[in-house]
N, C-alpha and C positions, 0 to 999 in steps of 0.2 A: 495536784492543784495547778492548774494554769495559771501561769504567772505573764507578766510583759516580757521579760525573756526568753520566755519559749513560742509566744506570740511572734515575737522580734527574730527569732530564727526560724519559723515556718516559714513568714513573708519573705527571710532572704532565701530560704531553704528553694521557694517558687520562683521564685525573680531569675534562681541562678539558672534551677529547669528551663524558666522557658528562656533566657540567654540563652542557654546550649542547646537549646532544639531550634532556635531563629537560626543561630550559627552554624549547623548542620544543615536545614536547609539552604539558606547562603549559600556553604558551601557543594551542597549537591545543584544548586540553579549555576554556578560558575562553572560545573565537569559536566554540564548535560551530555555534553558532544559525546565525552566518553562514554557516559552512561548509556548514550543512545550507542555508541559501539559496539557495550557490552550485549544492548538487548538484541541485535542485530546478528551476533557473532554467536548469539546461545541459537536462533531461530536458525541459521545456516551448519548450526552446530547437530540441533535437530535433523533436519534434513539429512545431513552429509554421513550420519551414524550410520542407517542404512547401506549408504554408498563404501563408506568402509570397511562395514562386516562381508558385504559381497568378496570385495578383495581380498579379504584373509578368506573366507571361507571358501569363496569358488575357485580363485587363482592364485591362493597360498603365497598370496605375499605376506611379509611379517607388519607387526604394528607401523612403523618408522613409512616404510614404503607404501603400504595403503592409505594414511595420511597425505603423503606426498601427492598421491595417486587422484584421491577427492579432491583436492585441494586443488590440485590440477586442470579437474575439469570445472570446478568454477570459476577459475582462472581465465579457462578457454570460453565459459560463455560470458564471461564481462567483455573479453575483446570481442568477441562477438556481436554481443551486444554492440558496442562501442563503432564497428564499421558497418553496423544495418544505419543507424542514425546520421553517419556522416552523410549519407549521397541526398537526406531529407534536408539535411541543415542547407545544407549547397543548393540544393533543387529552391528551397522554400528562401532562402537567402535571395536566389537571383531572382524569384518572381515578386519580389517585395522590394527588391534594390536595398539590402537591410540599412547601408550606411548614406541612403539618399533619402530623406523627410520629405522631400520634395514630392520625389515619385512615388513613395507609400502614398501620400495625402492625394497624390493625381489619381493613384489606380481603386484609393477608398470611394473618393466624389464618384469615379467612373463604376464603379458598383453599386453607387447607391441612386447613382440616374438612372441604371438600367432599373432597378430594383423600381424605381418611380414611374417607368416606361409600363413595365409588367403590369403596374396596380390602374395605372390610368386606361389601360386594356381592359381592365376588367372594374372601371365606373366608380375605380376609388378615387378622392381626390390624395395624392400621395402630397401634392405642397402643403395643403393643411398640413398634416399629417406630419411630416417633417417638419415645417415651420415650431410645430407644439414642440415638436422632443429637440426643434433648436441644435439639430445634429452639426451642423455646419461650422458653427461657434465651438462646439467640444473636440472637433477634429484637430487634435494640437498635436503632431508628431515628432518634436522635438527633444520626446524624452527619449528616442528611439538609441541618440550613441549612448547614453547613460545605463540604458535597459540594458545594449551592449554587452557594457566593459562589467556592469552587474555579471553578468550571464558567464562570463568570462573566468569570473572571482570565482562564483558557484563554480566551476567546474572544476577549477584547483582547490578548492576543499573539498567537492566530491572526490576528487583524487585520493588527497590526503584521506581521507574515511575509508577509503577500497583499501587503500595500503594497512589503515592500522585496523580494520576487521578482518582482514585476512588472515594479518599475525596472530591478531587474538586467538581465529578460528582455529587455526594450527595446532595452539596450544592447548586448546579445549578440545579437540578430537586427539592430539599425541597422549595428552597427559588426563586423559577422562577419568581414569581407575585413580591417579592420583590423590585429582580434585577432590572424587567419592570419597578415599578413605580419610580425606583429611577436613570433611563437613560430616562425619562420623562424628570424630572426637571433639564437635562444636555442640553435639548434640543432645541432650541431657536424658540421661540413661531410663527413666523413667515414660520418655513419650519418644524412645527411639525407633521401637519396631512400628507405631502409629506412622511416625513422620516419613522412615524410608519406604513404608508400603505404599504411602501416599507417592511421594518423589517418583516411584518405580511405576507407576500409575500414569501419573503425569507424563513420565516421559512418554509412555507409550503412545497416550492419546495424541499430545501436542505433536509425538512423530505425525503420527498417522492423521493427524490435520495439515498441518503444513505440505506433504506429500499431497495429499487431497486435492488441497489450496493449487498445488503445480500442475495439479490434472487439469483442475478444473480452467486456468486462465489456460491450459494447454487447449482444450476443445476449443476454448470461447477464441483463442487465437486462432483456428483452425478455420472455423464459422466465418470469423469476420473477415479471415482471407479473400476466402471464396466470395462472398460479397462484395468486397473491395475490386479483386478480378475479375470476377463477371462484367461490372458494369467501366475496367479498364481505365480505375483511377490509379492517377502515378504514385510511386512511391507506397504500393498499398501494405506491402511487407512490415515498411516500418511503422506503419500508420495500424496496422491491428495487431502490431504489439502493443506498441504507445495503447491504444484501447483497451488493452486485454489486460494488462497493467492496471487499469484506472477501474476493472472488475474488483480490486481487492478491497475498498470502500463500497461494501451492502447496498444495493437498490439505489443509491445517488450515483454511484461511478458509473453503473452504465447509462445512466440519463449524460454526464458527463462527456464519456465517451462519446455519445449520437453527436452532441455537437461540435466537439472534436473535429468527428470523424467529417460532417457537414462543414465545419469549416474550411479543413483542410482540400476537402475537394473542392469547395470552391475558389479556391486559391491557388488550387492547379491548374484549375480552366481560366480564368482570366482576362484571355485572351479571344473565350469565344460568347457566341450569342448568350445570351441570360436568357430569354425565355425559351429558347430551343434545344439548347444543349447542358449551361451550368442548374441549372436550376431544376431539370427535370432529372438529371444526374446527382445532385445531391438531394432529391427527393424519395429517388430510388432506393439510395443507398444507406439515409435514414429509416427506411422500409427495412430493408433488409438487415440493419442493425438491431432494428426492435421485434426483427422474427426472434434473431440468437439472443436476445435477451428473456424472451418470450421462452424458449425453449431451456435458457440457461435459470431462471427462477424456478420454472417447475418441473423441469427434470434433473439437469445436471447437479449445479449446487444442490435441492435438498436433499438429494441419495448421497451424493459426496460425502456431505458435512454433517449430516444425519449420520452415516454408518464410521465417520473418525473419531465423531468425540460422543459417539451413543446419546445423542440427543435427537426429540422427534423434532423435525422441519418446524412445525409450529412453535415448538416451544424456542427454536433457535432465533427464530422471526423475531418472536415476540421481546426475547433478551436482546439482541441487535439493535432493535427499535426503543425501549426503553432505555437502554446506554447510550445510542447514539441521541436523545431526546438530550440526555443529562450533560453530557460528554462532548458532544458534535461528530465531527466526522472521526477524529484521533478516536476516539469512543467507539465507533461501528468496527474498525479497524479490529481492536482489540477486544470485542464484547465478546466472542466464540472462546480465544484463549484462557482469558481472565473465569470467564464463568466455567470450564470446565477445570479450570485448577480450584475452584472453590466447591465445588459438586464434590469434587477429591474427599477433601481435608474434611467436608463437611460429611462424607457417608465414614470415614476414619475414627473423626471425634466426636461424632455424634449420630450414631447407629443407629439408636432408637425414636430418631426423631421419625413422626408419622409421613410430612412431607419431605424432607430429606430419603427416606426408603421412598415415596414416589417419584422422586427425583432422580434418585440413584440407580432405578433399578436393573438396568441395562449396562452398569459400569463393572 
């Protein structure tokens, strides 16, 4: 018989769940950093497996040392990293006068005259034109030291992030067999052999994607080289990384990248004609940004990412595009990973589903 006091202890019974699920969340939106450490530190964790069974297996170093060894070399391409970017910051720094508002605002008006010169060339009225979009009025560069000393802060937390995913990653490749035997015994005996086949699954794929993933901004970095030096814009080393980077966001980053890439060159010319030299030079180069994208949608990527996580191109599209609708960009990012850890669990726990086996059937 239901009584008012068992009424009376449900309602507190639910009050207290969801207090303690608010407060869980709480506390997981206050550690995101870390969390975002964690995710970051499994993903290089991924990766770096490979790198350290080579070690032991081909050059017979022991666990301890092979670690070291991976660990190492991502080491070496953060600093890497770290001194292709300096001579852009410097280069892009002094053609902007970063800490003069003044002469950013003089060298914006003087590209946007030339830009007016080009259009009245060719029978447009550019004052209209301007006057509507009222550019003149929005040209406020004052936020420039602000953006700054932002820029600044970002980079001593970026710091701080390298330092503690490093450690993390350390830990996660020294003590890997650990971790495993001791998410074992979390595991409930009944859906163990399910859950490690899946894990053992998982890992494979999400290697052999993330690996993929390095090839592929490897080419795409390779491509946009070549484009960038052809047409003998500066800085072009750092600039189709920076691109080839901004490939890890589905179908928007390389739209991204092109302007980028167009910006960038036009802000290393500067100094010369705009209808003769800047303008035909980042028109090129947008050209030839959207061959390598052109070649990188329907060749590179879908055989990459198609043959890592045994998904056909189409259907990878189409989940990309459906996440990224729901999700936004953080969404596109993650739609490949996410959906084949669910393909997993999903051909594990439920075999006989009819779509799930068409789903599955290449895993």
């Amino acid at each position: 018989m239901v009584t008012s006091k068992t009424i009376a202890l449900g309602i507190a019974k639910g009050v207290g769940i969801l207090v303690l699920a608010a407060l869980a969340l709480y506390f997981l939106y206050q550690i995101q950093a870390v969390l975002i450490y964690l995710v970051v530190a499994f993903i290089l964790t991924l990766i770096g497996n490979p790198i350290l069974d080579f070690f032991k297996r081909r050059l017979k170093f022991n666990h301890l040392a092979a670690t070291i060894a991976t660990l190492s070399i991502f080491l070496m391409m953060i600093f890497g990293l770290l001194l292709m970017f300096v001579p852009l910051i410097a280069d892009q720094g002094n053609n902007l006068s970063l800490l003069n508002t003044a002469e950013i605002e003089k060298n914006s008006l003087e590209l946007i005259e030339k830009i007016g010169l080009f259009l009245e060339s060719h029978n447009i009225d550019s004052k209209a034109l301007f006057k509507e979009a009222d550019l003149s009025s929005k040209l406020n560069f004052n936020f420039i030291p602000n953006l700054f000393n932002a820029v600044i802060g970002t980079i001593s937390s970026f710091g701080i992030g390298v330092v503690s995913v490093l450690f993390i990653t350390f830990f996660f490749l020294k003590d890997r067999v650990a971790f495993i035997v001791s998410a074992k015994q979390l595991i409930p005996d009944a859906q163990e052999e399910k859950i490690l086949n899946s894990f053992d699954k998982i890992y494979t794929l999400l290697s052999r994607y993330f690996i993929g993933l390095l090839i592929q901004l490897s080419i795409v970095f390779v491509l946009y080289l070549i484009v960038l030096l052809i047409f003998g814009v500066q800085n072009a080393l750092v600039i189709a990384f920076l691109c080839a980077i901004l490939n890890i966001v589905p179908y928007i980053g390389p739209l991204i990248a092109s302007v980028v890439a167009a910006i960038l060159t036009m802000l290393g010319n500067l100094g010369s004609d705009f209808q003769t030299q800047m303008l035909p030079m980042t028109i090129y180069v947008m050209i030839g940004f959207w061959i390598v994208q052109l070649i990188d949608n329907n060749v590179t990527s879908p055989v990459i990412f198609s043959k890592s996580v045994s998904s056909h191109p189409l259907e990878i599209f189409l989940i990309v595009l459906i996440v990224g609708y729901l999700f936004g960009i953080i969404g596109m990012i993650i739609a490949i990973p996410l959906y084949t850890i669910l393909k997993v669990f999903g051909k594990e726990f439920y075999p006989e589903n009819k779509i799930i086996q068409l789903l599955t059937k290449d895993i």
